[in-house]
C-alpha positions in Angstrom: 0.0 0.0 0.0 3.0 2.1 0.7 4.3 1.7 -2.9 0.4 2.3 -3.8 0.5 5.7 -2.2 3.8 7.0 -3.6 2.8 6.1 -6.8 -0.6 8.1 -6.6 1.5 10.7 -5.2 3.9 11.1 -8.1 1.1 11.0 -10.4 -0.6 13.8 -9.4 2.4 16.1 -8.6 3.0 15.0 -12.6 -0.3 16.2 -13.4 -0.3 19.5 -11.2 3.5 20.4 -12.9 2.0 20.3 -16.5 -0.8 21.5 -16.0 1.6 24.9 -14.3 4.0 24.6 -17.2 1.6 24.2 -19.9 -1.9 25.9 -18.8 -5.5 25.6 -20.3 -6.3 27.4 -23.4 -7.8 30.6 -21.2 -4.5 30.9 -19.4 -2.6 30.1 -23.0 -4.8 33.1 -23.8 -3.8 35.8 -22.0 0.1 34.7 -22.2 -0.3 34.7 -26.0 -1.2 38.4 -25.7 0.7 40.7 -27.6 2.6 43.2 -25.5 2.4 46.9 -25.5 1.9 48.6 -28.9 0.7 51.4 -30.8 -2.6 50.6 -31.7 -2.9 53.8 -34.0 -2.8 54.0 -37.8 -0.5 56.5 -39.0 -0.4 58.8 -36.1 3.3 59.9 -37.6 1.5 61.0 -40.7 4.2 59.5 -42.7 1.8 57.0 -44.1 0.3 59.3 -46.5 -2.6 61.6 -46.8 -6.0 61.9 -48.4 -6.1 63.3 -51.5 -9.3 65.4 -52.0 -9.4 66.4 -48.3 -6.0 66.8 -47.3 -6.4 64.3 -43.7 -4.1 61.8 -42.9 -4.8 58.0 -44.3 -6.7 55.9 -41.4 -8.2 59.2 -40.1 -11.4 60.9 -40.9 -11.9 65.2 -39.7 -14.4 67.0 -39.1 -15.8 70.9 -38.3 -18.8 72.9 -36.9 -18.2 75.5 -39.9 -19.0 79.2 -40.0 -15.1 79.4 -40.6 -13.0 79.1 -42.9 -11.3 75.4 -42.0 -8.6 73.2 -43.9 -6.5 70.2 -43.6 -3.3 69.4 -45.0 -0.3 68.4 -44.7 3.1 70.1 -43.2 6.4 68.9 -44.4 8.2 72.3 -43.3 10.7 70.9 -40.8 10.7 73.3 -37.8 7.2 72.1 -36.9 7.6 68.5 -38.1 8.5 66.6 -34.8 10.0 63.4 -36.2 9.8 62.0 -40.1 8.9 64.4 -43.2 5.1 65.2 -42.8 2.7 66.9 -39.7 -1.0 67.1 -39.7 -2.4 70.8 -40.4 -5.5 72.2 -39.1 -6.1 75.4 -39.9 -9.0 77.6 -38.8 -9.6 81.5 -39.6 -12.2 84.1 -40.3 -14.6 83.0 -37.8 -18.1 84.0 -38.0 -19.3 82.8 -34.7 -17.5 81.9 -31.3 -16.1 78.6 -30.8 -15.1 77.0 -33.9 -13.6 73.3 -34.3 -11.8 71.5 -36.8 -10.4 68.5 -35.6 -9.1 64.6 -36.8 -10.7 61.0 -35.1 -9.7 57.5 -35.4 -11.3 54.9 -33.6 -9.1 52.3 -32.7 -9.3 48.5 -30.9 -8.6 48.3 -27.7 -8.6 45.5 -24.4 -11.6 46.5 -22.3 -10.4 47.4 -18.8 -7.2 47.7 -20.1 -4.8 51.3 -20.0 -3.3 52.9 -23.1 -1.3 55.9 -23.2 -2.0 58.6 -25.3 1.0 61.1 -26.7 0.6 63.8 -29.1 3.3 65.9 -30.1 2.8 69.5 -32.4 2.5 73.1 -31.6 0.1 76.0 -32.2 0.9 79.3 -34.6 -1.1 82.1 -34.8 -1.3 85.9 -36.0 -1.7 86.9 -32.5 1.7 85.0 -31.5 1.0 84.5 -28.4 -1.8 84.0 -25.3 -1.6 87.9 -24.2 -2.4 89.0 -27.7 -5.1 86.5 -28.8 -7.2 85.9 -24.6 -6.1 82.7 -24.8 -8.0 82.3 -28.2 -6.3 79.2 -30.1 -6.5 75.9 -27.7 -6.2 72.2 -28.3 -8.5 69.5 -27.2 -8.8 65.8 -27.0 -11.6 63.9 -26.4 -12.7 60.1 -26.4 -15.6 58.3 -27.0 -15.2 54.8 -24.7 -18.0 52.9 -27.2 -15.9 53.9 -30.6 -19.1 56.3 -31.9 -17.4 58.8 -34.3 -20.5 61.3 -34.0 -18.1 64.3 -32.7 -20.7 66.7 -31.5 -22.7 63.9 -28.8 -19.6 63.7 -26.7 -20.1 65.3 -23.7 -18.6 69.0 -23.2 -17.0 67.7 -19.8 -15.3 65.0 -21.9 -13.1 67.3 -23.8 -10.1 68.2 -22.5 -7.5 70.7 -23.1 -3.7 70.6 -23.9 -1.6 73.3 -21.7 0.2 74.5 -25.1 0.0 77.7 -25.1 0.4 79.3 -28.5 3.4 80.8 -30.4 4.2 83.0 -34.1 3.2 81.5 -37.3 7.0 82.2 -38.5 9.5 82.4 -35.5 11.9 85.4 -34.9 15.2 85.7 -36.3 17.4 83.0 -34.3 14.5 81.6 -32.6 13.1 78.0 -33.3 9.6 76.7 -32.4 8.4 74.7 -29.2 7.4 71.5 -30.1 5.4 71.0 -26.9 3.9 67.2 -25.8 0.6 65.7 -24.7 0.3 62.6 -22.6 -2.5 60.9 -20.8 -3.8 58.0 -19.6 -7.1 56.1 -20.9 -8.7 53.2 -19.9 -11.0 51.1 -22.3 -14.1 50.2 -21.7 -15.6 47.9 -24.4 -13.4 46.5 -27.3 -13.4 49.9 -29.4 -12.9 53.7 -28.7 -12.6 57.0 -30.6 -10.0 59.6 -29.8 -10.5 62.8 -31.0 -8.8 65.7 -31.3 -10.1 69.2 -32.3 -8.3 73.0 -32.5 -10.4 75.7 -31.3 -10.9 79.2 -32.3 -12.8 81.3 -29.8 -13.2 84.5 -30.9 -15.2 86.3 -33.8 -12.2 88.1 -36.0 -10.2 87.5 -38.7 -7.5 86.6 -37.0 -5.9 82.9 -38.0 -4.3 79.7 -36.6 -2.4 76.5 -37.7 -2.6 73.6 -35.4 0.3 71.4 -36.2 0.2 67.4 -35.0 2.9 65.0 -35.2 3.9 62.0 -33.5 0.1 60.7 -32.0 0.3 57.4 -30.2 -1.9 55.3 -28.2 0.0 52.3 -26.6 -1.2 49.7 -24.9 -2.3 46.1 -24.5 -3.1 45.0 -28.6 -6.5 42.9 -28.7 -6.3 39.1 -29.4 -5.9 39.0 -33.3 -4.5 42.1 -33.6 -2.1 42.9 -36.4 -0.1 46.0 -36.6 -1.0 47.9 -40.1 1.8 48.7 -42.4 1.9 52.2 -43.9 3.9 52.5 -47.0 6.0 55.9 -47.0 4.8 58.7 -49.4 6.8 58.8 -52.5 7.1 62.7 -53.9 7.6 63.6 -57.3 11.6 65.5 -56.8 11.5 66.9 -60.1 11.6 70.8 -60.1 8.4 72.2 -60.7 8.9 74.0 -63.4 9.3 70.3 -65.4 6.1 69.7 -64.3 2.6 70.5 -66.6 0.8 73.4 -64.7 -1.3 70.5 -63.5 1.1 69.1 -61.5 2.8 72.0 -60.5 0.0 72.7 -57.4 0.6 69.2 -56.1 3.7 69.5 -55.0 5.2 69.8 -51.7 6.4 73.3 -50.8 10.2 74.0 -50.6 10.1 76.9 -48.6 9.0 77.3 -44.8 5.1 77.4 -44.6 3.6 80.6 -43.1 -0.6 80.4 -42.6 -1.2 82.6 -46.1 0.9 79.6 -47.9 -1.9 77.1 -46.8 -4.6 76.5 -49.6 -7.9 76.9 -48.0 -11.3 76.2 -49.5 -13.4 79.2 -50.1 -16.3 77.4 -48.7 -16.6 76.4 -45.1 -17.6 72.9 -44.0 -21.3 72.3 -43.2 -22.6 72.2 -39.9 -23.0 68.8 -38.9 -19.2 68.8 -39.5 -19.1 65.8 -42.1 -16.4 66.2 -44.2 -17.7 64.2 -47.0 -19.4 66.7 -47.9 -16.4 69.5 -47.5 -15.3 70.2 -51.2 -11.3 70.4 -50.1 -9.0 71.4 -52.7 -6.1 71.5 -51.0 -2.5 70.0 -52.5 -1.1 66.6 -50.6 1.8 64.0 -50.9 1.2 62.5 -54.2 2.1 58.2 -54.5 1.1 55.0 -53.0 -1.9 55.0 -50.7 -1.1 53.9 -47.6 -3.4 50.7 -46.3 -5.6 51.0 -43.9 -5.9 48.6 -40.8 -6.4 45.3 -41.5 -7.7 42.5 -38.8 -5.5 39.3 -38.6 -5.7 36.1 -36.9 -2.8 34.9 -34.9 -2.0 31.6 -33.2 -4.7 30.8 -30.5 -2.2 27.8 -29.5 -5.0 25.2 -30.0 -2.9 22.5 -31.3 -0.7 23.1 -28.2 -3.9 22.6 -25.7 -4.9 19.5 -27.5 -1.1 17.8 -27.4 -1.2 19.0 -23.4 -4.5 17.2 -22.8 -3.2 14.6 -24.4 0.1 14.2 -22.4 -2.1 14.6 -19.4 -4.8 11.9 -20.0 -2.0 9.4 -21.1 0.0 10.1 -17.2 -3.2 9.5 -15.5 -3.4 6.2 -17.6 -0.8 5.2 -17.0 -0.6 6.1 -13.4 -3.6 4.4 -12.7 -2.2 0.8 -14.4 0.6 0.9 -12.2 -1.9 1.3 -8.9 -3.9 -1.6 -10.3 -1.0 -3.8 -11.2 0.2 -2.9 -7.8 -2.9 -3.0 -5.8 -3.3 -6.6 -7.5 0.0 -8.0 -6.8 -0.6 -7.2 -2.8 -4.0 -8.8 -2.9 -2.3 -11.9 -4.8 0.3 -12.1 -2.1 
C-alpha cells in the first residue's frame, strides 16, 4: 500500500506540474497576448494623406463650420516633430464663437485595459502669443469609450484641453519653435474607442491659426488577433516644378518654410453637422502610393498546443492508474 500511495502521489504532482507549465487554453490566452503597442494607424503621418481632403490615411476630420477650416499636410521641418510630414489644421475668419476643426480615429482596444496617449505638435497664430489673442487658439482631446465617431454627442466635460499655449506662425530671427507634448492615460471600456482631437478658435475676428500634430500614439495592451498595419511611405515627385505640366505644379510639396497665407484653404466652409464628406477640399497633398488601412489578422490561439497538453495529461493519468492496479493486484495476490 505504501508503494500504492507513492505512486498516486507522483502522479498527481506530474499532473499538477503540467498543468503549471503548460496551462489551459484561457490561461494560453492571456500569455499569447501581444505586449504593449501602438494601436494607431498613422499617427506619424508618414503614411500618406487623403487626397481630396488633405487628412491623414486611417483618419477621418471634421468641423462645426461658419469658418473658414482646412486640412493638410506640413512637411516644413521646424514644426515636423519626427519623419517628413505633420497634420495641419487650420481655422480662420470666424463668423461665430467657438469654432472646431479637428481629426478621429477609432481604434481597438482591451476593455479594462490602459493605453497611453502622446501627441506631439505646436500651435501658430497671428496673434503670437496668449496675451495678444485671450487665450483664443486651444487644443482639445476627447474620447468616445463605445468607438461612436459622432463628434458633436460627446459630452462638453469630456473634452479636455492641452496646456500649449500658443506661439508666431514664423519664428523670430534665431528663434526655433516649441514643439510642446501631450500625454494621458485612458482606460478602455468595451473593445473599441474613438480619440479625438479638435483645434479651437474662440473669438469672432479675422484673425488665424495653424494647429500642427505630429507623432500621436496610443500604446497599450493590442487585442487578441490584432495585427499592426503597415503604412507604406509617401513617395514625392523631386523633379523641379517648373518640369512639371501646370497641372502638376500645385501638387507639390512646398520647398520653402510654410507661413498660414501659404496654406490652400477652401473658399467654402464645412457644413454644420461637420461631415467632411461633404467639404469640397482642394487642397494639395503628398502625391504616391496609398497607404493601407488597418487590417484584422488572426494569430495563433495555441489550440494545437492545448490538445497535445491534454493529451500528455490523459495518457500520465493512464498510465498512473495501471501501475496502482498492477500494484494493488500483486498485494492482494500475495
Amino acid at each position: 500500500m505504501v508503494h500504492l500511495n507513492i505512486l498516486r502521489g507522483i502522479g498527481t504532482a506530474l499532473i499538477i506540474g503540467v498543468l503549471f507549465v503548460y496551462p489551459p487554453r484561457e490561461a494560453l490566452s492571456q500569455q499569447a497576448q501581444p505586449g504593449l503597442q501602438d494601436v494607431l494607424v498613422n499617427g506619424g503621418f508618414e503614411g500618406g494623406f487623403q487626397e481630396e481632403f488633405g487628412v491623414g490615411y486611417g483618419w477621418g476630420a471634421f468641423s462645426n463650420g461658419n469658418a473658414v477650416v482646412g486640412w493638410n499636410y506640413d512637411d516644413w521641418p521646424a514644426v515636423v516633430s519626427n519623419g517628413s510630414y505633420a497634420q495641419r489644421i487650420e481655422i480662420k475668419e470666424a463668423q461665430e464663437q467657438d469654432r472646431y476643426a479637428g481629426i478621429y480615429q477609432t481604434v481597438s482596444v482591451v476593455p479594462g485595459q490602459q493605453y497611453k496617449l502622446t501627441v506631439r505638435g505646436l500651435i501658430r497664430s497671428d496673434e503670437g502669443s496668449i496675451e495678444q489673442s485671450d487665450y483664443g487658439y486651444r487644443l482639445q482631446y476627447a474620447v468616445d469609450a463605445n468607438g461612436d465617431t459622432a463628434w458633436e454627442l460627446v459630452s462638453p466635460d469630456a473634452w479636455h484641453e492641452f496646456p500649449w499655449d500658443e506661439q508666431p506662425m514664423t519664428p523670430a530671427a534665431g528663434q526655433t519653435y516649441r514643439l510642446d507634448t501631450f500625454e494621458t492615460t485612458i482606460t478602455a471600456k468595451t473593445d473599441k474607442l474613438t480619440v479625438f482631437i479638435r483645434g479651437w478658435k474662440k473669438w469672432v475676428n479675422n484673425g488665424s491659426a495653424i494647429f500642427d500634430l505630429d507623432d500621436i500614439s496610443f500604446v497599450g495592451p493590442a487585442p487578441e488577433g490584432f495585427q499592426a498595419p503597415v503604412a507604406q511611405a509617401v513617395a514625392l515627385d523631386n523633379k523641379p516644378a517648373a518640369e512639371l505640366p501646370a497641372a502638376e505644379v500645385a501638387n507639390q510639396a512646398p520647398a520653402a518654410p510654410s507661413p498660414a497665407d501659404e496654406l490652400v484653404v477652401p473658399e467654402n466652409t464645412a457644413p454644420a453637422n461637420g461631415t467632411i464628406d461633404a467639404f469640397n477640399q482642394t487642397n494639395a497633398v503628398p502625391q504616391g502610393n496609398v497607404a493601407p488601412l488597418p487590417v484584422t489578422g488572426y494569430s495563433d490561439d495555441g489550440s494545437l498546443v492545448v490538445v497535445v497538453i491534454v493529451g500528455i495529461v490523459v495518457l500520465l493519468a493512464l498510465f498512473v492508474s495501471a501501475v496502482a492496479a498492477t500494484l494493488k493486484w500483486r498485494s492482494l495476490a500475495e
